[in-house]
C-alpha positions as CSV (number, residue, x, y, z in Angstrom):
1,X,-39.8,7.0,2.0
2,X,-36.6,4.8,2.9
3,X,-33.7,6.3,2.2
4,X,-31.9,6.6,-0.7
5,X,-28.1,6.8,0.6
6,X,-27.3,4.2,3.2
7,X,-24.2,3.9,5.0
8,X,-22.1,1.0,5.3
9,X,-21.1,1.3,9.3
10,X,-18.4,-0.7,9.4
11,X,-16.8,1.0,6.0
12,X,-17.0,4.3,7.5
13,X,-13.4,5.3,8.8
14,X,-14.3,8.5,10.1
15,X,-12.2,10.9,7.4
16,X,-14.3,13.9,7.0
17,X,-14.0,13.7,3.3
18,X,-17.8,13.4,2.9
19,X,-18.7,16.5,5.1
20,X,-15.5,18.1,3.3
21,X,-17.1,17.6,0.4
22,X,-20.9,18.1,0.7
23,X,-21.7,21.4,-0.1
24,X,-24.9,21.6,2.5
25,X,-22.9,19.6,5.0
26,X,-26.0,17.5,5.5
27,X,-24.4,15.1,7.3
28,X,-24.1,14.3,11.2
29,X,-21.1,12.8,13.0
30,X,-22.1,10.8,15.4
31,X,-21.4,7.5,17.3
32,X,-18.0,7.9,15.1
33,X,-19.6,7.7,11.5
34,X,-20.8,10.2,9.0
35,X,-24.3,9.7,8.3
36,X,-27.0,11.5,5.9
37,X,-28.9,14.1,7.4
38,X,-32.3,13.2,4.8
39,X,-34.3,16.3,5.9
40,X,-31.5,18.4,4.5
41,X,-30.1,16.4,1.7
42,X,-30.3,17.0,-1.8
43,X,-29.2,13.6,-3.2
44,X,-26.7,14.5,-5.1
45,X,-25.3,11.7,-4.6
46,X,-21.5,13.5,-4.3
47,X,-20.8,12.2,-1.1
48,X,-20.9,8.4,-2.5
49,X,-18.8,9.1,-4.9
50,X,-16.0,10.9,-2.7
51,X,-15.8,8.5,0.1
52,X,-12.4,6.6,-0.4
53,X,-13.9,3.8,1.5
54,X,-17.2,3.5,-0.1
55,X,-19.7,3.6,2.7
56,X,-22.1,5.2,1.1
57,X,-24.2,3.0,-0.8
58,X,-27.3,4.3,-3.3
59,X,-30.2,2.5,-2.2
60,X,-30.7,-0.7,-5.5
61,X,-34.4,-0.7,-6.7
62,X,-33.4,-3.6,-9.2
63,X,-35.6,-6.3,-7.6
64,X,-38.6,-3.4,-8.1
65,X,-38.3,-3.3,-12.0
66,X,-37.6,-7.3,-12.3
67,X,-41.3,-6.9,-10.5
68,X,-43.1,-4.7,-12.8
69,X,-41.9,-7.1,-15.3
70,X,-43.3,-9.9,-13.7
71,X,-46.6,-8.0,-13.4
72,X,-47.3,-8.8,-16.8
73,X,-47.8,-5.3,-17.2
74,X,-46.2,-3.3,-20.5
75,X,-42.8,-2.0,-18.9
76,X,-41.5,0.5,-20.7
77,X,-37.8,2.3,-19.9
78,X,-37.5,5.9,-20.2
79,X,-33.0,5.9,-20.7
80,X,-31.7,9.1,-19.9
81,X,-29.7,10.6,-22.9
82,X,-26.3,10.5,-21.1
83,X,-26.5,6.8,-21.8
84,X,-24.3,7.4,-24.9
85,X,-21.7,8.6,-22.8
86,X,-21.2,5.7,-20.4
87,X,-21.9,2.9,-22.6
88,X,-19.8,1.6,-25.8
89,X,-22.7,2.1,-27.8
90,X,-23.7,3.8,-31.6
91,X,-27.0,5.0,-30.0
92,X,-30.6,3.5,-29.2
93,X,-30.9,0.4,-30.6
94,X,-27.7,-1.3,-29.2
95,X,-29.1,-0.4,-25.4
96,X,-32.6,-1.4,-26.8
97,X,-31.5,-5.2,-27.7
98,X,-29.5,-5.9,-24.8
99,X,-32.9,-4.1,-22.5
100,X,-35.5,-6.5,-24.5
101,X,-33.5,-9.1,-23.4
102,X,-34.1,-8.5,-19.6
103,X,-38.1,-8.1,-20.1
104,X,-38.7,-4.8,-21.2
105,X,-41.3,-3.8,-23.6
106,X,-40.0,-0.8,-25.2
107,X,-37.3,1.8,-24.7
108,X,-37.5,5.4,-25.6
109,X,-35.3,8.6,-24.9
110,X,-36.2,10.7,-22.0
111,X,-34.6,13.4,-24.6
112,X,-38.2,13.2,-26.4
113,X,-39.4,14.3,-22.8
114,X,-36.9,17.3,-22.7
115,X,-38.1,18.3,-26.1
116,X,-41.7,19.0,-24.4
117,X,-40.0,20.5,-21.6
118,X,-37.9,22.8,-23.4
119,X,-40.3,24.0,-25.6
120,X,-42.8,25.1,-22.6
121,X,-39.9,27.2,-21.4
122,X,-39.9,28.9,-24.8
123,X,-43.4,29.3,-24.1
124,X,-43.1,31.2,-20.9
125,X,-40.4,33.2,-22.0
126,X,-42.6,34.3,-24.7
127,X,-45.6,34.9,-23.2
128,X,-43.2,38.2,-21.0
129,X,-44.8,37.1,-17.3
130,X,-41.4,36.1,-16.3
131,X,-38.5,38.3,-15.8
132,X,-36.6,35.8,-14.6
133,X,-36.9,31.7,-14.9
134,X,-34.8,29.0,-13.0
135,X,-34.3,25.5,-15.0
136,X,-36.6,22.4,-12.7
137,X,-35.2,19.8,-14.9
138,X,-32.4,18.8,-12.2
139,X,-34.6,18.0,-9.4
140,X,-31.6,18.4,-6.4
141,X,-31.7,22.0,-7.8
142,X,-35.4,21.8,-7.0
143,X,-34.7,20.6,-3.6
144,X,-32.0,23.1,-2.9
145,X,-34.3,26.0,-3.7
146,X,-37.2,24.1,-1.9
147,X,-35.5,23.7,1.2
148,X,-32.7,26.4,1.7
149,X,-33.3,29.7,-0.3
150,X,-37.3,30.2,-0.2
151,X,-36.7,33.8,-1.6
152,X,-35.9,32.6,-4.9
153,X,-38.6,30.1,-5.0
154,X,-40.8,32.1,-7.4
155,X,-38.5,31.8,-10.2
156,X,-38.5,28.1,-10.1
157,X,-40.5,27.2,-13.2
158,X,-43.3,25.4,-11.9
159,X,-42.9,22.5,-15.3
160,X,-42.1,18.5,-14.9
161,X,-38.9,17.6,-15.3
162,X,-38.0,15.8,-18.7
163,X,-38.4,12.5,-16.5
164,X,-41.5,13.3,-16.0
165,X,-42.8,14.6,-19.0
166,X,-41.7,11.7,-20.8
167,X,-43.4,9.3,-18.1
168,X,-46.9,11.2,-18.7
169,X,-46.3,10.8,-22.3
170,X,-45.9,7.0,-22.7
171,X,-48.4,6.4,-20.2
172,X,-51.2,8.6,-22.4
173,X,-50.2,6.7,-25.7
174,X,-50.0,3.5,-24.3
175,X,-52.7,2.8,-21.5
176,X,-51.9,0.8,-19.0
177,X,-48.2,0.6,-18.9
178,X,-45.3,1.1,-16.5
179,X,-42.0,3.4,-16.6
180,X,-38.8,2.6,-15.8
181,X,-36.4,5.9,-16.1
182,X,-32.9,4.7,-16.2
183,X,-30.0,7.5,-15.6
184,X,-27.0,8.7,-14.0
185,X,-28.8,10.4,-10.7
186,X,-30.1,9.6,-7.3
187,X,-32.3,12.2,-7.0
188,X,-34.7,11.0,-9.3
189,X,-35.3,8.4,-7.2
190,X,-37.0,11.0,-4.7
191,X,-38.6,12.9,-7.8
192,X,-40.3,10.0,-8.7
193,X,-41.3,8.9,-5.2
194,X,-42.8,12.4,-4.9
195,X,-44.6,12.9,-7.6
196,X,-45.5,9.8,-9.2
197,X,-45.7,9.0,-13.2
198,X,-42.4,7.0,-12.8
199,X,-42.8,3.3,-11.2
200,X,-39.2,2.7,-10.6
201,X,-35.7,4.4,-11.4
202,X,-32.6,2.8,-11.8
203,X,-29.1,4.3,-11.9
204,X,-26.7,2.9,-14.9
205,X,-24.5,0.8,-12.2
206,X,-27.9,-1.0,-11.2
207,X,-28.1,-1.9,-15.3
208,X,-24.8,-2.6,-15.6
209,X,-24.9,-5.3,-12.7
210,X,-27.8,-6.5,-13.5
211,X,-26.9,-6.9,-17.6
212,X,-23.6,-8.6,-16.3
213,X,-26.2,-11.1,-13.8
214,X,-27.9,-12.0,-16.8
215,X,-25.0,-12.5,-19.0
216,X,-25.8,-10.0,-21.6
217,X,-23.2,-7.8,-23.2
218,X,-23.8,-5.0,-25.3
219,X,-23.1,-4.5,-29.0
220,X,-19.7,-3.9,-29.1
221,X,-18.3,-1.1,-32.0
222,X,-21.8,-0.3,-32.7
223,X,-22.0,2.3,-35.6
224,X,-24.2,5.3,-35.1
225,X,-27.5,5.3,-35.4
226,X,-27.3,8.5,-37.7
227,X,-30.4,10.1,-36.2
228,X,-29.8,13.7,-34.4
229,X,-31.7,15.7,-32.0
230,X,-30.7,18.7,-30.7
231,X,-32.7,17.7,-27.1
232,X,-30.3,15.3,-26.8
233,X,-27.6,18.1,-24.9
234,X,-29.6,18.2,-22.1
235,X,-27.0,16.4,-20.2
236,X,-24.5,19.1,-20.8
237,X,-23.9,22.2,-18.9
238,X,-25.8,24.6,-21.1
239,X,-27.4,21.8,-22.9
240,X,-30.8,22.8,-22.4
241,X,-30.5,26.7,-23.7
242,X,-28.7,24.3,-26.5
243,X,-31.2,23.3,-27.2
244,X,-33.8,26.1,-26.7
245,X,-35.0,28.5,-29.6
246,X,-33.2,32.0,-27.5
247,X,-35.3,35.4,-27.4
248,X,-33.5,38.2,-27.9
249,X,-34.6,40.1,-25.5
250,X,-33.5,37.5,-22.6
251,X,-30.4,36.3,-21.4
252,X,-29.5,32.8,-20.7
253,X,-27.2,31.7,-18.0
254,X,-25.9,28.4,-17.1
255,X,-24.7,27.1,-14.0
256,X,-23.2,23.7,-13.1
257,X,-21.7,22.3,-9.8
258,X,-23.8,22.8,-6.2
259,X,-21.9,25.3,-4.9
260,X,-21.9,27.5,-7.7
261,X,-25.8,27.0,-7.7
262,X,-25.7,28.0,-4.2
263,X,-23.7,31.4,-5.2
264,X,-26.0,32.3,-7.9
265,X,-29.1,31.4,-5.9
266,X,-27.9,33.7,-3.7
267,X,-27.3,36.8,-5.8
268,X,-30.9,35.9,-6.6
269,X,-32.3,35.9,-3.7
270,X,-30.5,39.7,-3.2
271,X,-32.3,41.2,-6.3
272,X,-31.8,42.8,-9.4
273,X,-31.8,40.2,-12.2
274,X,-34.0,40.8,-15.1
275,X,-35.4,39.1,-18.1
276,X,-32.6,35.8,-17.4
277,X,-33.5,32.3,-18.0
278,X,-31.0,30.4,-15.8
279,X,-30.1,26.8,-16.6
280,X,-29.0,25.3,-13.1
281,X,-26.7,21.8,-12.5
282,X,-26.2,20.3,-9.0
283,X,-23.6,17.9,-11.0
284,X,-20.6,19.5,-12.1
285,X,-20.7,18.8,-16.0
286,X,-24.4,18.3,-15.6
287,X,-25.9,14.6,-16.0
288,X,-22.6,13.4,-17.5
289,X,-21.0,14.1,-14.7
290,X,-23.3,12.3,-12.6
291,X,-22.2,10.5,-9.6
292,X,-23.1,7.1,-11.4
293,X,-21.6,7.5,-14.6
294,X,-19.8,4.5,-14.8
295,X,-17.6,4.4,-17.7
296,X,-16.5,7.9,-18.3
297,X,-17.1,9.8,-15.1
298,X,-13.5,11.1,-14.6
299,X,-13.6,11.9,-18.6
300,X,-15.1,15.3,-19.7
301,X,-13.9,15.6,-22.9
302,X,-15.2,12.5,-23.7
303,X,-18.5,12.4,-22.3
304,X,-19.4,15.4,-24.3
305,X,-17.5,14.8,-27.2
306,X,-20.0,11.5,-27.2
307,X,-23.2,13.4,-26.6
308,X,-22.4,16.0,-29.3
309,X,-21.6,13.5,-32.1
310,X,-25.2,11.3,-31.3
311,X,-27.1,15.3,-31.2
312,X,-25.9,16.3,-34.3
313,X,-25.5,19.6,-36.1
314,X,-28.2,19.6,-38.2
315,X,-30.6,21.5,-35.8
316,X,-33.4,18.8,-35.7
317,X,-35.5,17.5,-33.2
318,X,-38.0,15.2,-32.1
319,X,-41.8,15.9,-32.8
320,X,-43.5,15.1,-30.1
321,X,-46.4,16.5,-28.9
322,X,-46.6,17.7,-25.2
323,X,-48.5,15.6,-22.5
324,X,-52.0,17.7,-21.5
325,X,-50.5,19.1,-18.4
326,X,-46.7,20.0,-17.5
327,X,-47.5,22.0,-14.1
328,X,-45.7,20.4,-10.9
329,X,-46.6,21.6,-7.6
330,X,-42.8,23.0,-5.9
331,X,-43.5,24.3,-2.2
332,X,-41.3,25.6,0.3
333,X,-40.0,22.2,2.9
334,X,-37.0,24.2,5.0
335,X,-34.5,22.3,5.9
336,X,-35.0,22.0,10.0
337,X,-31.9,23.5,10.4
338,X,-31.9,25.7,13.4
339,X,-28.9,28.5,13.5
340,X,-27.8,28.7,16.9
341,X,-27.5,31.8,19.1
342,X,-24.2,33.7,19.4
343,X,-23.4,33.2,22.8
344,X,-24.3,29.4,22.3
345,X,-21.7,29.2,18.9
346,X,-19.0,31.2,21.2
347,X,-19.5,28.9,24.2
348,X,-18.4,26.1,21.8
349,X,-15.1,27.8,20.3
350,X,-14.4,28.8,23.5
351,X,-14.3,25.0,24.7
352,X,-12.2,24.6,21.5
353,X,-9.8,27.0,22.5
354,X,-10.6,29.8,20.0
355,X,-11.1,32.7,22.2
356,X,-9.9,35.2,19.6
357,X,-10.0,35.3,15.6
358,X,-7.1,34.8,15.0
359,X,-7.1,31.6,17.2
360,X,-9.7,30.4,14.7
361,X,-7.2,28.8,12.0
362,X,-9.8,27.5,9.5
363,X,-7.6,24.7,8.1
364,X,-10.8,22.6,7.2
365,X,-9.6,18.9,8.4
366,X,-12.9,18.8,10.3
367,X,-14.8,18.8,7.2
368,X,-15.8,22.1,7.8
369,X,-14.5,25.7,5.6
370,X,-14.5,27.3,9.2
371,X,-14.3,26.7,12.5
372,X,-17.3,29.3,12.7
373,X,-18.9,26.9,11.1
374,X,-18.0,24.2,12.9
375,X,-19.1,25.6,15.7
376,X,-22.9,26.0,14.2
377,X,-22.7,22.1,13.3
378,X,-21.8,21.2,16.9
379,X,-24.9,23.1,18.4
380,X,-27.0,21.7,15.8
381,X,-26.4,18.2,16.8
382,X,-24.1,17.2,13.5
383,X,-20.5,17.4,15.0
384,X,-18.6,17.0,17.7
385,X,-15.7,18.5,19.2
386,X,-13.0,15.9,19.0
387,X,-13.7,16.1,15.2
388,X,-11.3,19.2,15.5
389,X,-7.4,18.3,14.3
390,X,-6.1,21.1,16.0
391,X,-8.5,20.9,19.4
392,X,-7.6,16.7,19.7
393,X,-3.4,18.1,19.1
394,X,-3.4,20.6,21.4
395,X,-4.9,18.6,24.4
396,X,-3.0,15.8,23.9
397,X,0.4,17.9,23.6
398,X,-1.1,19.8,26.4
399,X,-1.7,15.9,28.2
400,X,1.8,14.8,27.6
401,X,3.6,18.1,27.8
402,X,2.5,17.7,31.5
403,X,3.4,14.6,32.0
404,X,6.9,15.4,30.5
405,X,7.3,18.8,32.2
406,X,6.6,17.0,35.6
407,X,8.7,13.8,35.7
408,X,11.3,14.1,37.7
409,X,13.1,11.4,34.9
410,X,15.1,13.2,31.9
411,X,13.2,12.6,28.6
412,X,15.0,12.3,25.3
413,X,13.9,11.6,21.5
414,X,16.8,10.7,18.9
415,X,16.3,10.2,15.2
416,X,18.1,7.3,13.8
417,X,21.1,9.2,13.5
418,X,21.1,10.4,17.3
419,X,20.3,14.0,16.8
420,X,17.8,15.2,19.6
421,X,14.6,15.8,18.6
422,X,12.7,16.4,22.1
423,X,13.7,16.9,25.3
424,X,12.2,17.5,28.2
425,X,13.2,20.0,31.2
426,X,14.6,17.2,33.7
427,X,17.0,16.5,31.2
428,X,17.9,19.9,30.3
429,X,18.5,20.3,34.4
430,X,20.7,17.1,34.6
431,X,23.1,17.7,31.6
432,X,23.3,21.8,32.8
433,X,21.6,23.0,29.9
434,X,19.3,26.3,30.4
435,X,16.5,24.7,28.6
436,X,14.7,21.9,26.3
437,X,15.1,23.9,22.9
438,X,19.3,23.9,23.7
439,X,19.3,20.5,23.2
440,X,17.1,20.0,20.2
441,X,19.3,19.2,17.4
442,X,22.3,18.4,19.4
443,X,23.9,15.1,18.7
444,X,24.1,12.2,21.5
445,X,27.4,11.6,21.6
446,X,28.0,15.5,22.8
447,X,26.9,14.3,26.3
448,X,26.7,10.3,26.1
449,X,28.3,7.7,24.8
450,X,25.9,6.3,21.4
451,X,27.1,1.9,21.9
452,X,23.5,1.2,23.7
453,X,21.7,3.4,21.3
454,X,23.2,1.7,18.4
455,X,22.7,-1.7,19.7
456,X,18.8,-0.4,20.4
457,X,18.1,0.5,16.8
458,X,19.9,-3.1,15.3
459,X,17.7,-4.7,17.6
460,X,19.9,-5.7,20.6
461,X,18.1,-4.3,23.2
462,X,20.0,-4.1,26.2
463,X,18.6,-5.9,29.1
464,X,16.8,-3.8,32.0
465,X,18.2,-0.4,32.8
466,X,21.9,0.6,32.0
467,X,24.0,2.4,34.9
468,X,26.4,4.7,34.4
469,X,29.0,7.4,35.9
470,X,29.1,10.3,33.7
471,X,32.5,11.8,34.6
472,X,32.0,15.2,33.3
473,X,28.5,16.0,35.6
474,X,29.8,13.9,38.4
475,X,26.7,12.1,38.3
476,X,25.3,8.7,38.3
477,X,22.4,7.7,35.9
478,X,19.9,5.0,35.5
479,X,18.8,4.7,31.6
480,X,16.3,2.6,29.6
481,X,16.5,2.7,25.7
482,X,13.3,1.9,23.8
483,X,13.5,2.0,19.8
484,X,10.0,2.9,17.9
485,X,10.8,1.6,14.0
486,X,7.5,2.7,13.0
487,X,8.3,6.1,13.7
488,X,12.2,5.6,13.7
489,X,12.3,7.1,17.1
490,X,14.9,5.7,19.6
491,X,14.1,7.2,23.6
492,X,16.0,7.5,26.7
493,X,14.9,7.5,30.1
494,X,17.5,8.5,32.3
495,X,16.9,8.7,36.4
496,X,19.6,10.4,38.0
497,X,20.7,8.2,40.9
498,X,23.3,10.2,42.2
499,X,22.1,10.9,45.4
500,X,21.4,6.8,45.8
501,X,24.3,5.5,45.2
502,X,26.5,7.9,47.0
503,X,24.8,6.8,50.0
504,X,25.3,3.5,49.1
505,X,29.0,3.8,48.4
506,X,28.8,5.9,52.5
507,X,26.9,2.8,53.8
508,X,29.9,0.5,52.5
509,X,32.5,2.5,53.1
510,X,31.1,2.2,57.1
511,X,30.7,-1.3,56.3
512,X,34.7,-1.5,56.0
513,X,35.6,0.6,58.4
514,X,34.3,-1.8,60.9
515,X,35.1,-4.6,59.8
516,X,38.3,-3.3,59.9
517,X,38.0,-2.7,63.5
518,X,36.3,-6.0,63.7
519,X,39.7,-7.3,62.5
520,X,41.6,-5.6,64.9
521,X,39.7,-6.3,67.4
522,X,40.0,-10.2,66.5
523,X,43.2,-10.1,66.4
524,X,43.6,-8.7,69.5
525,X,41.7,-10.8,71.4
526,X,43.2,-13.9,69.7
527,X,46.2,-12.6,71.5
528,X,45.0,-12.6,74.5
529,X,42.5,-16.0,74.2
530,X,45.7,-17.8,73.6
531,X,47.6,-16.0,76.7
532,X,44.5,-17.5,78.6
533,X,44.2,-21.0,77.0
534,X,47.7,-21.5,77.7
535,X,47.2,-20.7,81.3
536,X,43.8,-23.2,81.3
537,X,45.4,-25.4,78.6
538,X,42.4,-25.1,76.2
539,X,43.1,-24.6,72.5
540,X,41.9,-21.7,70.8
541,X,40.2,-22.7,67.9
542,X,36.4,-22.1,69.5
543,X,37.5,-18.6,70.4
544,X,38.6,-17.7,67.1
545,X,35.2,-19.7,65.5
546,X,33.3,-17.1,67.5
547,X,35.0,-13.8,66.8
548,X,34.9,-14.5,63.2
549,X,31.0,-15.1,63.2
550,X,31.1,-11.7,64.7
551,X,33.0,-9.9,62.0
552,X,30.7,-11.5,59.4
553,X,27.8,-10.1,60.6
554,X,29.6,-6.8,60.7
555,X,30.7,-7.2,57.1
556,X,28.6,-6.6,53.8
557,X,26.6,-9.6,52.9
558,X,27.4,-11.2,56.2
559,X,25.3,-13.4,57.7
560,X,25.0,-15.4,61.3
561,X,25.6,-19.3,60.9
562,X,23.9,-21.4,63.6
């Protein structure tokens, strides 16, 4: 089977929101993209329509149907009655037109399928085998119980879907033809794959598109057919004990939303429930809240304000009979999902830095409710440890806090209005401060001047490093300003030079000193070159040239001329 949900690799961003989100957390993170764990998946189809950057695309099975068409075979399209809530129309006939158009032969209501189904849950709820029954119309529900609580798979009733139903009902009136269910769900998809009767399923965007590729619009303002059938609330939560004849002696129970499935399968699978027919929903709203609603999807009220005006009040139904055999084959699958050892989940937190409970802080930005949890998806292979906020913040902090706790260079952080944000403890030493936190909140201009840090944040960075004497700590400083606008950060770098230049400033003063002496000495001797020249008659003037070539090499900057 290829799969149903593909990702879009170079869409993925790597936000969590889909594992956030997926109540199984079937999916892995790895190679820095979230991608569909298919053994574990129940094709919901939730996770495509959370993604903010739509990578996950439903597989498109239009080119199948335009096939089947082609065939030359009688096509016939089984539309799933949540249509009326995502398109503009009165009722059948309007989608009917507009689906003749593209090929089709016919189009029925897969609500005349629920009627069969529905009615053979009256029947087993009659006949008093059952004390309690579990809904299979949503087939992610099947796959949930199929693959994650085994326990309850007993109460599963063991009937075809109304898909399915409906499929084995047009193919027994009219030999030889082809179905095309077209809905709001993914999952049917895989229904069909797996147990036949349906050739192809489509989801309402893939009709849309294709409707739009063909140029044909839909009746617009379309009246109401007037017809009503009360198997047309199947896609409501509680539509299908709606629509149900209720015994007495039984309670009914509906349940929409995956995770609230999950709860109640789980008080299932722990006993106790009796005579209870429970109607379960893996879409929140049930099929009008499908993840390819198109129209209405983030409209409640409306969807099922649509779906009860085209049921009706009256109490009617369809008529048809039911196909010769309803009995669908359910087994257990498992997931493959392994639950690791204690010591092997420990060994991970432990590498996160959770060593104690109350290290673990749950805050969820993994994707994950726990870090437990989180754990358990590391060892299975589905998630890694830089996926953890808190981990990747603490090692970097940990990173740079070394770095900044070791430099021997004071480290400052300014907000745009030169309070001290961050220091680090070279600079707390260097302005006499007993530590960091003392200077956090502290304004600049308490201990430097603010013209250079001014001049930084309009964009006149000074050139190189700036020296200064700072009068009050007798010290002399090196500083480079850098201003961040992104994050409105202005930093200072300041090496204390101190200890340089006062040997610098010894090294001239010695420098002066003798050339000082140098002069003396000069003049000295000039005294007595010129006592000697006037004894030998020479002049003086290559004496003098020589002393003074002397003294320059003495000198600062001096240098020997040949």
């Amino acid at each position: 089977m290829s799969e149903l949900l593909l990702l879009k690799k170079e869409d993925c961003k790597s936000c969590y929101k889909c594992i956030r989100e997926c109540a199984l957390k079937s999916i892995r993170f790895s190679e820095n993209r979230a991608q569909i764990v298919e053994r574990e998946c129940v094709y919901c189809g939730h996770c495509s329509v959370t993604c903010p950057q739509s990578a996950k695309e439903i597989r498109r099975d239009t080119d199948k149907a335009k096939a089947l068409i082609a065939s030359g075979r009688p096509v016939i399209v089984s539309l799933a009655p949540s249509f009326i809530a995502d398109f503009g129309v009165g009722g059948l006939d309007g989608m009917r037109q507009a689906l003749l158009k593209l090929g089709f032969a016919d189009v029925e209501e897969t609500a005349r399928g629920a009627k069969i189904v529905k009615t053979e849950y009256e029947r087993m709820i009659a006949s008093g085998e059952h004390k309690l029954i579990i809904s299979s119309c949503c087939h992610s529900v099947n796959l949930l119980i199929q693959k994650r609580y085994p326990q309850a798979l007993p109460y599963l009733a063991k009937v075809d879907s109304p898909m399915l139903a409906h499929a084995k009902s047009i193919k027994e009136r009219i030999p030889g033809s082809a179905v095309v269910f077209i809905g709001p769900c993914i999952s049917k998809k895989d229904e069909a794959e797996q147990y036949g009767q349906v050739d192809c399923v489509l989801t309402f965007d893939e009709l849309i598109d294709w409707l739009a590729e063909e140029g044909i619009e839909l009746p617009a303002g379309e009246q109401p057919d007037g017809t009503e059938a009360r198997s047309r609330f199947f896609p409501t939560a509680g539509g299908i004990i709606r629509s149900m004849d209720l015994d007495d002696g039984f309670s009914y129970i509906p349940i929409d939303g995956l995770r609230r499935c999950m709860d109640a399968l789980e008080e299932i699978e722990r006993g106790g429930m009796q005579n209870c027919f429970v109607e379960m929903n893996a879409c929140e709203g049930s099929c009008i809240g499908g993840p390819v609603m198109h129209r209405y999807h983030s409209a409640p009220i409306t969807c099922k304000t649509r779906v009860e005006q085209y049921s009706g009040k009256s109490g009617r139904d369809f008529d048809d009979q039911p196909a010769d055999d309803l009995r669908k084959s359910m087994q257990y699958i498992g997931s493959g999902a392994v639950k690791p050892g204690e010591a092997a989940i420990q060994e991970v937190l432990h590498k996160l830095g959770k060593y104690r409970p109350e290290d673990e802080l749950n805050c969820g930005t993994c994707g994950y409710s726990t870090c437990r949890e989180k754990a358990i998806a590391v060892c299975q292979g589905k998630a890694d440890l830089t996926m953890c906020l808190p981990f990747l913040k603490a090692r970097a902090e940990s990173f740079s806090g070394a770095i900044l706790d070791n430099t021997p260079n004071a480290i400052m952080a300014m907000d745009t209005k030169l309070i001290i944000q961050q220091a680090n403890e070279s600079a707390a030493r260097l302005f006499g401060m007993e530590s960091p936190r003392e200077m956090v909140g502290m304004p600049i201009d308490a201990i430097l001047g603010t013209v250079e840090y001014l001049q930084a944040i309009d964009g006149e960075r000074p050139d190189g490093p700036i020296r200064h004497y700072l009068p009050e700590y007798d010290k002399y400083v090196e500083e480079t300003i850098a201003f961040d606008p992104e994050y409105n950060l202005v930093i200072s770098i300041i090496k204390d030079i101190t200890d340089e230049t006062r040997r610098e400033q010894e090294l001239d003063k010695e420098r002066r000193r003798t050339a000082e002496l140098a002069d003396r000495v000069i003049e000295k001797q000039m005294r007595v070159a010129q006592e000697i020249a006037s004894l030998l008659g020479e002049t003086t003037a290559e004496t003098k040239i020589a002393l003074t070539r002397l003294k320059d090499t003495i000198e600062p900057g001096g240098e020997v001329k040949r």
